[in-house]
C-alpha positions in Angstrom: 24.3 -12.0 18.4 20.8 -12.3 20.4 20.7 -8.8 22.0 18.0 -9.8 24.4 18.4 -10.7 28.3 15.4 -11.0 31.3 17.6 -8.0 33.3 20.9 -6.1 33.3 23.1 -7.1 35.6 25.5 -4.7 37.6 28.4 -4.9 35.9 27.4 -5.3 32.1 27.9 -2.3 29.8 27.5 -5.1 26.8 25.0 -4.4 23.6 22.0 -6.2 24.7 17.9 -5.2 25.6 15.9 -5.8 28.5 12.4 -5.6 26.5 8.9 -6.9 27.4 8.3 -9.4 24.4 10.9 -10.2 21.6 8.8 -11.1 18.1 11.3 -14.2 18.0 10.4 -14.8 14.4 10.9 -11.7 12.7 14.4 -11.9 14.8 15.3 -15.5 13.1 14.1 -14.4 9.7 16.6 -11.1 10.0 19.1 -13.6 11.6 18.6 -16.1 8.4 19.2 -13.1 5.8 21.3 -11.3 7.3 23.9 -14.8 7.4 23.2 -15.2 4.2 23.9 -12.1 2.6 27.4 -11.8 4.4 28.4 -15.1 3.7 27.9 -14.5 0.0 29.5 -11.5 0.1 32.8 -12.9 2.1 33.3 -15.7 -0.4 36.6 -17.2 1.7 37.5 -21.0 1.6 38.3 -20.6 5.4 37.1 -18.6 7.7 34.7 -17.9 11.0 31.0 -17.6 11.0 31.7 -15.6 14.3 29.1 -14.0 16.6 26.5 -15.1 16.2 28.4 -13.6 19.0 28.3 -10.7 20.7 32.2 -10.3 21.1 33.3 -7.1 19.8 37.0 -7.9 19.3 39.7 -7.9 16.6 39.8 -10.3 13.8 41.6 -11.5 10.7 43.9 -10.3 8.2 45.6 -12.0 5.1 44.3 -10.4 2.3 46.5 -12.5 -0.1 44.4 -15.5 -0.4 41.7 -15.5 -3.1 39.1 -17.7 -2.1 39.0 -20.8 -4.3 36.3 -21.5 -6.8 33.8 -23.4 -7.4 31.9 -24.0 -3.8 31.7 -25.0 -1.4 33.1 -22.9 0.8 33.9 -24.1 4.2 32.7 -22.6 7.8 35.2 -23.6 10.7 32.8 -22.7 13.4 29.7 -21.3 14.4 29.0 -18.5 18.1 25.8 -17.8 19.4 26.3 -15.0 21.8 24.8 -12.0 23.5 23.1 -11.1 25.3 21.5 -14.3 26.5 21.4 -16.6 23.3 20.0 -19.5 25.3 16.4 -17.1 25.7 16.2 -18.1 22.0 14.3 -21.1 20.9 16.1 -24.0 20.0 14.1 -23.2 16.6 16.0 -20.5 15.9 19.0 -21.8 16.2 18.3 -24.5 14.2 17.3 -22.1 11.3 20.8 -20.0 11.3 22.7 -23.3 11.2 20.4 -24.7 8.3 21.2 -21.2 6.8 24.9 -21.3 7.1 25.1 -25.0 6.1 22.6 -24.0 2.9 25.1 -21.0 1.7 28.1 -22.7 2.7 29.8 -25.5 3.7 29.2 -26.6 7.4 31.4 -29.6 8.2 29.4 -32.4 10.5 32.6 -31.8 13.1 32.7 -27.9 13.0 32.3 -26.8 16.7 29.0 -24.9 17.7 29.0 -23.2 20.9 26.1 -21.5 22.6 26.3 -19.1 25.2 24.2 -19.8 28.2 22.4 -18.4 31.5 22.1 -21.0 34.2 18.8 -19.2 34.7 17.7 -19.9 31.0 19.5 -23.9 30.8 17.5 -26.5 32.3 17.9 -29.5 31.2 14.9 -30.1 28.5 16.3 -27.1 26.9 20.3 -27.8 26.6 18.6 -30.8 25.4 16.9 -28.6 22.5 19.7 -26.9 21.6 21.4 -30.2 21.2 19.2 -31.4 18.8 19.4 -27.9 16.9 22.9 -28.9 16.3 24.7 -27.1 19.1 27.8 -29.1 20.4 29.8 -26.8 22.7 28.6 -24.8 26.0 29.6 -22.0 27.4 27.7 -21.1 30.5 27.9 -17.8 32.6 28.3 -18.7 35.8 30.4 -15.8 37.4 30.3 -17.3 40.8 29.0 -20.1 42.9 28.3 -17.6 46.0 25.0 -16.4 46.4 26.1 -12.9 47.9 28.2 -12.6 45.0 26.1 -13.2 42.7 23.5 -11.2 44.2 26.2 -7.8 43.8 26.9 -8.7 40.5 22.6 -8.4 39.5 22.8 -12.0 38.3 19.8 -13.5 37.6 20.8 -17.5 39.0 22.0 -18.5 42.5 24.5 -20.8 42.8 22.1 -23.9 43.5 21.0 -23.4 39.8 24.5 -22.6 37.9 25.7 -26.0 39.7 22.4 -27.7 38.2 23.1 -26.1 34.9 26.5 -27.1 35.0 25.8 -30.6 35.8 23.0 -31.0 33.0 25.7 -29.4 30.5 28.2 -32.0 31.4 25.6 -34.1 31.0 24.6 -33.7 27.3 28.0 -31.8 26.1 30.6 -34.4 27.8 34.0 -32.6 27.4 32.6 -29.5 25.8 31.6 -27.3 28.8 33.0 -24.0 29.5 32.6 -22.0 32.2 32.6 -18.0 32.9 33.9 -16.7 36.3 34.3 -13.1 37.0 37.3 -11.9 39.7 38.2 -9.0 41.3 34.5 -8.0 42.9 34.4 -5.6 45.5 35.1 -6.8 48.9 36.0 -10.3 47.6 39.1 -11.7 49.3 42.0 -13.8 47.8 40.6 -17.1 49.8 36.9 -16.6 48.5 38.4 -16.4 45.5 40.3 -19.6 45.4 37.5 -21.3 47.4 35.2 -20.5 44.6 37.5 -21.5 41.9 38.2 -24.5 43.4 34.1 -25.5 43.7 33.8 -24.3 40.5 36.8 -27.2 39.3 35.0 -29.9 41.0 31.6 -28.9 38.5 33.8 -28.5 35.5 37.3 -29.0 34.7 36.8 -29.1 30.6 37.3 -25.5 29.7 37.5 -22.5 32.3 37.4 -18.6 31.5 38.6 -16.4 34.3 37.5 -12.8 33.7 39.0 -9.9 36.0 35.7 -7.6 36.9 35.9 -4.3 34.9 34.3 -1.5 36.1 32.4 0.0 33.1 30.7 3.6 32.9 27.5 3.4 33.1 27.0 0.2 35.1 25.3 0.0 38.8 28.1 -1.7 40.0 30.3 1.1 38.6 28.6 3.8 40.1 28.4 2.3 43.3 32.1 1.7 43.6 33.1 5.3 42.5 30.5 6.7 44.6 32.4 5.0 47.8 29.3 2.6 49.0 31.6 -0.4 47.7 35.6 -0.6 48.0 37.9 0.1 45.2 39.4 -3.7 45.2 43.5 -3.2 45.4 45.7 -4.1 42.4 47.9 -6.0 44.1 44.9 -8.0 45.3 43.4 -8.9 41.7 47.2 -9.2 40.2 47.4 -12.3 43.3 43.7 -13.5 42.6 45.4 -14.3 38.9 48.6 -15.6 39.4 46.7 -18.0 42.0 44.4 -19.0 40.4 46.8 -19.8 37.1 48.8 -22.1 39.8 45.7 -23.9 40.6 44.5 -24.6 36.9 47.8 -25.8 35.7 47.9 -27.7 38.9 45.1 -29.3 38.1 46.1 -30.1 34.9 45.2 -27.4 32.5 47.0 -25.4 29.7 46.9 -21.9 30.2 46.6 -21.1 26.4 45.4 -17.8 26.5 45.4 -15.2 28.5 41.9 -16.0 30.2 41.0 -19.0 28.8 42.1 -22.4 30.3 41.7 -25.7 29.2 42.1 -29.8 29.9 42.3 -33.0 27.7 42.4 -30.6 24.4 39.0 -29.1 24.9 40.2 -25.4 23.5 37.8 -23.2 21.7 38.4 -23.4 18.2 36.1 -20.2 17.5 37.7 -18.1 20.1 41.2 -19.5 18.6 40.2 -18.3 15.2 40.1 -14.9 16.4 43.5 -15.0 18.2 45.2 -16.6 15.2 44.1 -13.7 12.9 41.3 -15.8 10.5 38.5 -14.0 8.7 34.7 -14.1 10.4 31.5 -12.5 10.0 29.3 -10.9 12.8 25.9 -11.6 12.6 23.2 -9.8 14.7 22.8 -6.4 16.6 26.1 -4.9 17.4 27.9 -7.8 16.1 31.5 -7.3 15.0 33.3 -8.7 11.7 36.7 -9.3 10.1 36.8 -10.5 6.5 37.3 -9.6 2.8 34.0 -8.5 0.6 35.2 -10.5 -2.3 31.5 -10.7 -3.4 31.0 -7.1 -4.2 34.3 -6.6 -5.6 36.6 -6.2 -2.7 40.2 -6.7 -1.9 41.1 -5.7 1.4 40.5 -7.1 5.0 37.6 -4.8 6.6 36.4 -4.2 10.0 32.7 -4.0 9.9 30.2 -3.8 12.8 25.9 -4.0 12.7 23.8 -2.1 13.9 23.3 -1.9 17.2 19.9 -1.5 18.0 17.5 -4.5 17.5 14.7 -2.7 16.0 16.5 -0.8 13.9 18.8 -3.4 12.7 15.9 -5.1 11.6 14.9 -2.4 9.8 18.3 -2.6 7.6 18.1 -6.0 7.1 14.7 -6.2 5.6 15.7 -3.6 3.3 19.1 -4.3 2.3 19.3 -8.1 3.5 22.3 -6.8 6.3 22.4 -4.3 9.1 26.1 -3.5 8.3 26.8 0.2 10.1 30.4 0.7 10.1 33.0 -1.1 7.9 36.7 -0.1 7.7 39.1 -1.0 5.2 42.2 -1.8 7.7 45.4 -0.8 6.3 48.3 -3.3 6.7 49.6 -2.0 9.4 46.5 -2.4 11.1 46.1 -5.8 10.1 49.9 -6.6 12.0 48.7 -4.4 14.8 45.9 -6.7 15.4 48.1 -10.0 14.5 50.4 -8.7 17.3 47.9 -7.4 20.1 45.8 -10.8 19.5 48.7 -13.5 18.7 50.4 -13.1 21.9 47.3 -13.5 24.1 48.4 -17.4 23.6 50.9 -19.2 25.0 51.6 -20.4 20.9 51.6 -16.7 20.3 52.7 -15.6 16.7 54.3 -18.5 14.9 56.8 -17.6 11.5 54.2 -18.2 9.0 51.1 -16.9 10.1 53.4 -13.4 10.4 54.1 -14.2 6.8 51.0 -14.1 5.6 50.3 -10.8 6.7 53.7 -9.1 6.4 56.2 -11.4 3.4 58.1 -9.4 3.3 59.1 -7.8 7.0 59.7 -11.0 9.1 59.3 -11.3 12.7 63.1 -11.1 13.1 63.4 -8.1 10.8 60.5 -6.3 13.4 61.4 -8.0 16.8 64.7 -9.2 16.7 66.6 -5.6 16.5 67.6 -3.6 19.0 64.8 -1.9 20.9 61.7 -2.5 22.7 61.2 -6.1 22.3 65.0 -7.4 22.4 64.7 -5.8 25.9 61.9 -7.7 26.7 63.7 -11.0 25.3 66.6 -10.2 28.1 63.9 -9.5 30.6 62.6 -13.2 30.4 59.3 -11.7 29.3 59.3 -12.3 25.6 60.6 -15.1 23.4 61.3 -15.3 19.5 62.7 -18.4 18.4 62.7 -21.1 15.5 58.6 -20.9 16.3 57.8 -17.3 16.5 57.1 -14.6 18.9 55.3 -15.4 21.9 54.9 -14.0 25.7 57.0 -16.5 28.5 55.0 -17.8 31.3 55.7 -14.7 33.4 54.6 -12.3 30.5 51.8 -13.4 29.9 50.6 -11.8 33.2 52.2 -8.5 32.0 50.8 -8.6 28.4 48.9 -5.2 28.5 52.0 -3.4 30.0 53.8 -5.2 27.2 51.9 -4.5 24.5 52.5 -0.5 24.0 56.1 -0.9 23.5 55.6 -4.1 21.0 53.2 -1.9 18.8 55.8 1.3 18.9 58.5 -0.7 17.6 56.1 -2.7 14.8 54.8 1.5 13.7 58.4 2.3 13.3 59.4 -0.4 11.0 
């Protein structure tokens, strides 16, 4: 997690610091400890390095494998997030993936992605991070119109994310990704697909639609709920998705989770790891975590999250070697809670033996496939369990957070 951007935008209520200078050393030496210390104390065979990221959401849960002995140990994949990691050097990014390959096992094909700002990804610099051993981009374009971008407090115009995009393409050939936000006030349904659609002619690798959340706190927020901007209609955003999921898979991509779309394979294993339950660590301000403390003795999957603020993070990890705030040991039914809410945000959603290795003995079918909540789903044509698991039909998947409270009352009362 870099913490650090150049200005707030609108919208964001995320962790991250608008400061005047950032001692970018003293940040890379806590960054280099800090991954070191956690991936001693995780000691798993296979698992995430995860944020250096600054996504805060669920994460893995078998506690039944032991990691195997002797070393090395073997990282899957590697998220610099934020913030705006990209207003890091390429030096410092260098120096966490030297650390993570020096305390573990970094495999030359394990996927690297960087999040980037247009604003912050000309072409000399993408190049940088390149050499630094970055291999996947994910840039933050959130719209190609200037007015748009402009009520969102974005930083870029359009001229520069397409330039961004381009060099990207450029240097990461198939492994581009690109953020857009829907749903802004005052944006109408053929904006929308007229941006989505300029958008596909820069990139059609990887996509991420987000809908715009309104967040306490936030400019954008305030001016909304103060009435100087319109409250946009749900039946409006609920068309803006179904749309633009016709266009994608038009146009040839899988719709493989619930915001994330993809062509010619070009999925994000990181973001997958988290969906299929695997164990990461969270590295950086804020960061969040997921995995088993076998090195000081632990046995159970915990939820831990750092510190959030920079300075005093630092602070922690110079005199403990990690900022580690909060950690949770999450009890087994919060571990299938998290299986469940995360699993069927895919169109795989929750196969047989994944289930397994969290719950051996309470099958999918023993949970799902009763009488209740989720057998009415099945009849409903929103649900499916079958010889591959328990997944959300194409029609569900739109409804998953209306789905989802039902699903978890009949898993708590098994």
């Amino acid at each position: 997690q870099w913490p650090y951007c150049r200005k707030r935008c609108s919208y964001c209520n995320f962790n991250k610091y608008v400061v005047p200078a950032v001692d970018e050393a003293a940040v890379r030496a806590c960054l280099v400890r800090e991954a070191r210390t956690l991936l001693h104390l995780s000691q798993v065979q296979r698992w995430v390095l995860g944020e250096v990221s600054g996504w805060g959401g669920a994460g893995p849960f078998g506690t039944c494998l032991q990691p195997p002995h002797p070393l090395p140990y073997s990282v899957t994949s590697v998220f610099f997030g934020g913030g705006t990691p990209s207003l890091a050097s390429p030096r410092t990014i260098a120096a966490v993936l030297e650390a993570v390959a020096g305390a573990a096992h970094l495999p030359a094909g394990a996927e690297v992605t960087l999040e980037a700002n247009p604003g912050s990804a000309g072409t000399p610099r993408l190049a940088g991070f390149r050499e630094a051993g970055v291999n996947r981009l994910s840039i933050g374009v959130q719209s190609l119109d200037d007015a748009e971008l402009r009520l969102l407090g974005r930083e870029h115009t359009a001229a520069e994310a397409r330039g961004a995009v381009e060099a990207a393409r450029g240097l990461f050939p198939g492994r581009t990704s690109i953020d857009l936000l829907f749903g802004l006030p005052g944006q109408s349904r053929d904006a929308w697909t007229w941006g989505l659609e300029a958008a596909l002619g820069l990139c059609d690798d990887h996509v991420s639609l987000y809908q715009l959340t309104l967040e306490r706190g936030t400019a954008l927020a305030a001016q909304v709920w103060g009435g100087a901007l319109p409250v946009p209609p749900q039946d409006l955003l609920a068309d803006m998705y179904q749309t633009a999921r016709a266009v994608l898979v038009a146009a040839g991509f899988r719709h493989y989770e619930v915001s994330n779309f993809a062509r010619k394979g070009a999925l994000s294993t990181h973001n997958l790891s988290y969906w299929r339950a695997e164990q990461y660590i969270g590295v950086g301000p804020g960061a969040h975590g997921r995995f088993v403390p076998w090195g000081e003795g632990g046995r159970s999957r915990e939820a831990r999250v750092q510190t959030l603020e920079p300075d005093a993070w630092m602070r922690e990890v110079q005199s403990r070697g990690h900022g580690t705030r909060r950690r949770v040991v999450l009890s087994p039914l919060e571990q299938l809670e998290e299986v469940l809410a995360l699993g069927l945000r895919t169109d795989e959603g929750i196969t047989h033996e994944r289930w397994g290795q969290f719950s051996p003995h309470l099958s999918l079918e023993a949970v799902f496939g009763v009488p209740g909540e989720a057998k009415d789903l099945q009849q409903q044509g929103w649900l499916v369990l079958d010889g591959g698991g328990l997944r959300c039909s194409w029609e569900g998947l739109a409804l998953l957070d209306s789905l989802l409270p039902d699903l978890l009352c009949q898993l708590q009362h098994r």
